[in-house]
Steps between C-alpha positions, in 0.01 A plus 500: 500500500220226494285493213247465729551851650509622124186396394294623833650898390362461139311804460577689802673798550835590669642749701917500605552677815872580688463452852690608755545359836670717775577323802506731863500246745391188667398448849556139640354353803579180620346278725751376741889665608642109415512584119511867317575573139892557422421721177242592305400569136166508278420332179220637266402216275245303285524154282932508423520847508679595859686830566665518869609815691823536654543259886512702764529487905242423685541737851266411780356813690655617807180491669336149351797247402179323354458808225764560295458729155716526223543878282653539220794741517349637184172368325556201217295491229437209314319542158313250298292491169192345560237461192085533563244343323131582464245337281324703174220580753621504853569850652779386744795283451539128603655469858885413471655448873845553608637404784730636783688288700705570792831257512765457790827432431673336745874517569621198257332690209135254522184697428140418666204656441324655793227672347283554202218719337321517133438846390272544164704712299202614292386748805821685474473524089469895405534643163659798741777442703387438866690413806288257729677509877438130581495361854527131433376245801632175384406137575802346711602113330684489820354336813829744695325822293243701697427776254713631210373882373667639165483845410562534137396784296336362093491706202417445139553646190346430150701357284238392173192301410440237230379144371560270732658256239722772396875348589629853680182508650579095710516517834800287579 
């Protein structure tokens, strides 16, 4: 970690939550019938920390070949640690964005990203565990991307609280 990022959490306080990420599905709309996504899967990430769900087909609708959603057979969840900081004073944390990204896969096993979104973790952190049913509208990267919708259900569970200089206390 930078020493930089050390010194700014000098007398603040820290809070380690486990999130948990459940993915339902993803609706993708494309623009044109020349190109549609092969298969599909979502990456939940921030700075070098990336955790990927499983690739899965993409099936166009039988009534729109434009719309095609993937389900999961049976919801993934992903889980992450995620550490919140708040100064001596402040009553809510700092902001800390994650993002989810929506990735095709095509045939020879390259990945694109179609579509992205930030989500501020620190709206979802409850000393009580809470489920937050999510419905995701995501910004397509993609000039053949129309609209991308995830539905992904966020939880969070306390974990503990801190100095933020502690070293089990580093978000990493």
């Amino acid at each position: 970690m930078s020493a930089i990022r050390k010194i700014k959490r000098v007398g603040k306080k820290a809070t380690k939550f486990q999130y948990s990420a459940t993915y339902n599905s993803v609706v993708v709309e494309c623009h044109s019938e020349k190109w549609c996504p092969h298969m599909i899967c979502v990456a939940w990430h921030r700075r070098g920390r990336r955790i990927v769900s499983q690739i899965l087909p993409w099936l166009p609708s039988p009534d729109n070949s434009l719309r095609g959603l993937v389900v999961w057979p049976e919801p993934e969840v992903v889980e992450s640690t995620v550490t919140l900081y708040k100064g001596p004073k402040d009553k809510s944390y700092e902001h800390k964005e994650w993002d989810f990204s929506v990735i095709d896969v095509d045939p020879d096993g390259h990945r694109k990203v179609l579509a992205t979104t930030s989500v501020d973790m620190v709206r979802y952190a409850s000393a009580l565990p809470f489920e937050h049913e999510l419905q995701l509208r995501l910004k397509p990267v993609s000039r053949k991307i129309k609209k991308i919708l995830l539905e992904v259900s966020l939880s969070s569970v306390f974990l503990k609280e801190g100095k933020a200089t502690d070293d089990d206390m580093i978000s990493l």
